[in-house]
Backbone as numpy.savetxt, mean C-alpha at the origin, in Angstrom:
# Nx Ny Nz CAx CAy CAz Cx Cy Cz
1.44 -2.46 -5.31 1.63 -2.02 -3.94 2.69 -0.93 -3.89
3.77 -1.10 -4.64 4.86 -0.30 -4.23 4.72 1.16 -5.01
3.50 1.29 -6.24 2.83 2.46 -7.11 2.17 3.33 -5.59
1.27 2.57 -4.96 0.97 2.94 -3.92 1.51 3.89 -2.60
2.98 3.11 -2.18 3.45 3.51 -1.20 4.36 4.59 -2.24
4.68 4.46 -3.31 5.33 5.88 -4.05 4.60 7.17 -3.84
3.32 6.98 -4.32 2.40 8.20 -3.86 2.37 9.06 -2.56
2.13 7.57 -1.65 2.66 8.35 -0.54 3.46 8.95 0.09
4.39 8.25 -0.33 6.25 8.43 -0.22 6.52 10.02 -0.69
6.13 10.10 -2.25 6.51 11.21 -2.76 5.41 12.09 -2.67
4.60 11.64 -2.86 3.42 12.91 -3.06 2.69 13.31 -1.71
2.79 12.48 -0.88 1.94 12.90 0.06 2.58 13.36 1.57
4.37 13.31 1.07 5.77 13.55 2.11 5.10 12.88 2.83
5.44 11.67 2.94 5.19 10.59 4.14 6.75 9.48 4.28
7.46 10.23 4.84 9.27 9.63 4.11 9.72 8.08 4.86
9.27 7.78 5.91 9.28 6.48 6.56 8.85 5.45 5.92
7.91 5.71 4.79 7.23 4.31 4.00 8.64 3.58 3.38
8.82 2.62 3.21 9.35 1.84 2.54 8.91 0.97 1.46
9.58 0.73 0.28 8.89 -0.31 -0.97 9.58 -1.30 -0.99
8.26 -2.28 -1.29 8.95 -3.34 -1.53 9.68 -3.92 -2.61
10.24 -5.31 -1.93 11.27 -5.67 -2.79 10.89 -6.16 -3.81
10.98 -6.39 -4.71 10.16 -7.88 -5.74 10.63 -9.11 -6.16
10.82 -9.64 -5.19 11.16 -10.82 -4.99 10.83 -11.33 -3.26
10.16 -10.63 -2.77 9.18 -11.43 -1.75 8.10 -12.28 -2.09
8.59 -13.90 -1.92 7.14 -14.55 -2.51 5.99 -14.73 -2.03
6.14 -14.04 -0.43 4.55 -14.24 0.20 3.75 -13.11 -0.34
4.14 -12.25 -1.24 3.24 -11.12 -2.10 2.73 -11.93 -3.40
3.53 -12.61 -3.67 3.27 -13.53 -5.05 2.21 -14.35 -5.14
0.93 -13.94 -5.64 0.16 -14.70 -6.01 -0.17 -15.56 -4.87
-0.91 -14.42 -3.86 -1.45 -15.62 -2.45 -2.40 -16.21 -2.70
-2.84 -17.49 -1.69 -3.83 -18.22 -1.82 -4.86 -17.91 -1.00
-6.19 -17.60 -0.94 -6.71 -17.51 0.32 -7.00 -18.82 0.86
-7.16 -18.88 2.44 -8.18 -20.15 2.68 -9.16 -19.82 3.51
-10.19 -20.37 3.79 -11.34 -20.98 5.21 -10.08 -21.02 6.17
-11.01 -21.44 7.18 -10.18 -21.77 8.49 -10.21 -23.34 8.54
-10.86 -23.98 7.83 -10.76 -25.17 7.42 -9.65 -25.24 6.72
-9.31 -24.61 6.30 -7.99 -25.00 5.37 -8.27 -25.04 3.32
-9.37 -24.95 2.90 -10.18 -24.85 1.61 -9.98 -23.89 0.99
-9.21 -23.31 0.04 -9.01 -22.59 -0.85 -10.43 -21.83 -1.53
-10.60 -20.20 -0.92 -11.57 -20.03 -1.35 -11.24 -18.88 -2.21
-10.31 -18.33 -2.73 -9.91 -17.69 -4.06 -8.30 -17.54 -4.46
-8.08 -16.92 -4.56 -6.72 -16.19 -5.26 -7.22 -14.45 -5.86
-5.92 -13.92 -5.21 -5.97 -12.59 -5.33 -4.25 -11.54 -4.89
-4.95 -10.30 -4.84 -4.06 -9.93 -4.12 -3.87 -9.87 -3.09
-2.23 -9.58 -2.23 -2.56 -9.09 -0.79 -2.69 -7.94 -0.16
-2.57 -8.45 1.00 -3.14 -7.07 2.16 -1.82 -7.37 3.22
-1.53 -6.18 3.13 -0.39 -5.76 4.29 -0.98 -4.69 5.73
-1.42 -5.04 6.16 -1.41 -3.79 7.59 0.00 -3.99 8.38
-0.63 -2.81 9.20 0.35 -2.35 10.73 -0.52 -1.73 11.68
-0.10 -1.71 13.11 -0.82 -1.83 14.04 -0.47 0.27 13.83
0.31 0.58 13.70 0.64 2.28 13.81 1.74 2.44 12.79
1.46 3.37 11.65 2.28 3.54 10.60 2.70 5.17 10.73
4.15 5.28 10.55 4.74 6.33 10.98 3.96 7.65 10.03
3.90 8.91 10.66 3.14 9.28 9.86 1.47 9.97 9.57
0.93 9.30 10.46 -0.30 8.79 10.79 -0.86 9.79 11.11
-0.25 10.55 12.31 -0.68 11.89 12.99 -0.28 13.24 12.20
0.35 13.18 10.94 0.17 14.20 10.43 2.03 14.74 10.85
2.90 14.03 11.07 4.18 14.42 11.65 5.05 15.07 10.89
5.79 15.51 11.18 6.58 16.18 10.07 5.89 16.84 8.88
5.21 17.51 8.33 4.69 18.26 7.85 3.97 17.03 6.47
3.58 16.03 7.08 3.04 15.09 6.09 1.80 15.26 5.85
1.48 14.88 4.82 0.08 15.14 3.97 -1.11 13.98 4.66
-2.17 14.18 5.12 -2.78 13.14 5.09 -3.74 12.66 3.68
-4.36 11.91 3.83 -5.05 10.91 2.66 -6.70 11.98 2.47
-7.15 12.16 1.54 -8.63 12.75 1.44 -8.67 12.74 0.36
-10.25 12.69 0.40 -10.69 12.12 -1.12 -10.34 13.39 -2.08
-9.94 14.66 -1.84 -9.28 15.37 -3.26 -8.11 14.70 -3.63
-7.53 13.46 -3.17 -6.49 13.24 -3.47 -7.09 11.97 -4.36
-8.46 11.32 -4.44 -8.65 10.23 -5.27 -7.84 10.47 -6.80
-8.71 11.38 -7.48 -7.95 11.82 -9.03 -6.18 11.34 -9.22
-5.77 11.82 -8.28 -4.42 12.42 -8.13 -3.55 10.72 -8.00
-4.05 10.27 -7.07 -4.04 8.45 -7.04 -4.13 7.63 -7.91
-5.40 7.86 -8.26 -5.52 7.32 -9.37 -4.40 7.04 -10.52
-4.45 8.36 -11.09 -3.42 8.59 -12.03 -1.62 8.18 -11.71
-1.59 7.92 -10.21 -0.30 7.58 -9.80 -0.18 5.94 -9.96
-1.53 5.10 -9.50 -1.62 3.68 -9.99 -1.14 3.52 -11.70
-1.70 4.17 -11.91 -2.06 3.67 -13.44 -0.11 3.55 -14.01
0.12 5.07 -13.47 1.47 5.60 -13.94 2.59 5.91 -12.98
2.78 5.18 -12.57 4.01 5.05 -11.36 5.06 5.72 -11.13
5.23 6.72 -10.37 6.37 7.59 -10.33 7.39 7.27 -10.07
């Protein structure tokens, strides 16, 4: 996650993102469930927000497009 928000952070001047800490344990190895309550995998998580600063293109920030897949990519793999 935080390879992620680096990209954006740095590469895509989006300066409001913040990374996380590592030592938040609700990132750690969540559980999913049903609404029954039944454990129906394990995975990673998912973080949203209702409006992420940024968004509209503010401050001379980059938005997201697929010429930027390659470029991502290579930022997952290798973390700036």
């Amino acid at each position: 996650m935080n390879a992620l928000i680096q990209y954006f952070k740095y590469r895509l001047w989006q300066p409001m993102l913040d990374e996380f800490p590592y030592d938040i344990d609700s990132l750690n190895d969540p559980e999913w469930t049903d609404r029954d309550g039944l454990e129906v995998g394990k995975g990673t998580g998912l973080v949203t927000s209702e409006r992420t600063p940024g968004m509209r293109v503010e401050l001379g920030m980059v938005l997201f497009q697929k010429k930027h897949d390659k470029a991502l990519t290579r930022a997952l793999l290798s973390p700036i």
